[in-house]
C-alpha positions as CSV (number, residue, x, y, z in Angstrom):
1,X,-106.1,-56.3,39.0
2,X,-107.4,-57.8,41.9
3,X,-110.2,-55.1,44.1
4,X,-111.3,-55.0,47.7
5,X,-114.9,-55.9,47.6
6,X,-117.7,-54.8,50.3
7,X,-118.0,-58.6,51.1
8,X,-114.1,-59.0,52.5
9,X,-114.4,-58.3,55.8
10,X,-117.4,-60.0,56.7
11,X,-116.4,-63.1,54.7
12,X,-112.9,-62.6,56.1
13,X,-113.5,-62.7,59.9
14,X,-117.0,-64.8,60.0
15,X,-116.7,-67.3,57.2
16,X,-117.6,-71.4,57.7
17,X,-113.3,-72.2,57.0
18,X,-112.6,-69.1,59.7
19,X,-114.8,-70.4,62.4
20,X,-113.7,-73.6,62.0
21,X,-109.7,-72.8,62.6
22,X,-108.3,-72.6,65.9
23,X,-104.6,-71.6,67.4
24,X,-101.8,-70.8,64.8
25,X,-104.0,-71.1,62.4
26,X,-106.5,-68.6,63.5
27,X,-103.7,-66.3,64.6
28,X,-102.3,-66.4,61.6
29,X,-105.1,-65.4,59.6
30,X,-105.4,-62.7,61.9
31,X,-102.2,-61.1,61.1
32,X,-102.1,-62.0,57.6
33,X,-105.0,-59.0,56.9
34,X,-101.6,-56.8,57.3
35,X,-100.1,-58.1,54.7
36,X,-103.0,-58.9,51.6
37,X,-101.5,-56.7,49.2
38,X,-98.3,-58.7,49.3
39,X,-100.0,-62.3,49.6
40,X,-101.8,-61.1,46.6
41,X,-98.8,-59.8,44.6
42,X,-96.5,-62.8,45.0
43,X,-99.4,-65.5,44.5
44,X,-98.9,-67.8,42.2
45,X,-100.8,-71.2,40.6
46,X,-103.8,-69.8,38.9
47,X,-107.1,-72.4,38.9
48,X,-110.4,-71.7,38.3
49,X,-113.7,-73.4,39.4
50,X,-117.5,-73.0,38.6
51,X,-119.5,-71.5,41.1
52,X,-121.5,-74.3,42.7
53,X,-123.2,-72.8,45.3
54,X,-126.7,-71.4,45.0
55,X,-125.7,-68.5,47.3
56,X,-123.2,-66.9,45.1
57,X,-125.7,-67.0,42.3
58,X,-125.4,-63.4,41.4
59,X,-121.8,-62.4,43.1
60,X,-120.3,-65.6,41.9
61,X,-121.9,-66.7,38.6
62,X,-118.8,-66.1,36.6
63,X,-116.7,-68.4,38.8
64,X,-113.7,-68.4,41.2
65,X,-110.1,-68.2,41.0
66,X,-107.8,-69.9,43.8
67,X,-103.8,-68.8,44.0
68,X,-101.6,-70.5,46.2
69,X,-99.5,-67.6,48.7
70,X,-97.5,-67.6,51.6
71,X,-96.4,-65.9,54.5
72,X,-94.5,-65.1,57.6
73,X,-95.1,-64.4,61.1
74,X,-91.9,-63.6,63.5
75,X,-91.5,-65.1,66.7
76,X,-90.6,-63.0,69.1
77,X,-87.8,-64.6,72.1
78,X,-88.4,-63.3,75.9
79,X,-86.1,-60.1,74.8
80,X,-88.6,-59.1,72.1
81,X,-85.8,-59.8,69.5
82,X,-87.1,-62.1,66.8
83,X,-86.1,-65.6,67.0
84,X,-87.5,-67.0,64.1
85,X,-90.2,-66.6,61.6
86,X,-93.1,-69.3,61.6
87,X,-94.4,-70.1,57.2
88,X,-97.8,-70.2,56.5
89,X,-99.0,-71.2,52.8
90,X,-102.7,-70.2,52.2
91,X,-105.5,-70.2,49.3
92,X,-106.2,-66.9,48.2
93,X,-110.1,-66.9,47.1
94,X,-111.0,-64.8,44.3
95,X,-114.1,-63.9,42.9
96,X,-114.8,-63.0,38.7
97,X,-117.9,-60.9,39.9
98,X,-120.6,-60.5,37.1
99,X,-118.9,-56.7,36.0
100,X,-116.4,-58.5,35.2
101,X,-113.9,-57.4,38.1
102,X,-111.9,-60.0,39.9
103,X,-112.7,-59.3,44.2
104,X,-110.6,-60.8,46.9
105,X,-113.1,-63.1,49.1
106,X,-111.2,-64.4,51.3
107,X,-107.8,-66.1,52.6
108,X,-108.2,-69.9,53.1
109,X,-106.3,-73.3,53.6
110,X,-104.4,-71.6,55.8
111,X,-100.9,-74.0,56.5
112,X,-98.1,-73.8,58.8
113,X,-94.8,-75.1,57.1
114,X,-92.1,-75.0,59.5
115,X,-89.9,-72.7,61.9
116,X,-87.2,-70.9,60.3
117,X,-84.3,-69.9,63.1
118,X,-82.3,-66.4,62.4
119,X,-78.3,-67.8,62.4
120,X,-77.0,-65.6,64.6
């Protein structure tokens, strides 16, 4: 069971890796908030790290989790009919918080793969 913490949005729209993307990227993330429940249901490639940083001391102590996901954004032709769907693979940040709850933190890593076309 993964929860929505009170941290998510704030780390979600004004982390260091989210100011630091730009164009599809940035986009993407933006429209991938739609679709968390899914990117955290079909997540896969559990790995866990220590908590490193003094500032997630006490939300962080017990560690983080990082899932690899993916996604899909449509792209729309000049007749609003999708064209194709442009993939995106991402890190999905968890964090064991200290009540021993796991909280989404954030969506990084954030990867375009290719353009898939719709055979007509």
């Amino acid at each position: 069971m993964v929860y929505i913490g009170s941290d998510l949005p704030k780390e979600y729209t004004g982390s260091k890796y989210t100011n630091s993307i730009k164009g599809t990227n940035a986009k993407a993330k933006a429209n991938a908030a739609t679709g968390i429940p899914e990117l955290i249901e079909i997540a896969v490639g559990k790995h866990f790290r220590e908590n490193n940083e003094d500032k997630h001391r006490r939300d962080g102590k017990n560690g983080w989790y990082r899932y690899d996901s993916k996604f899909a954004l449509p792209v729309y032709d000049d007749n609003g009919k999708v064209e194709r769907y442009n993939i995106f693979h991402a890190s999905v940040l968890i964090r064991y918080s200290n009540d021993g709850k796991m909280y989404l933190y954030d969506i990084i890593d954030i990867k375009k793969e290719t353009s898939n076309s719709l055979g007509d």
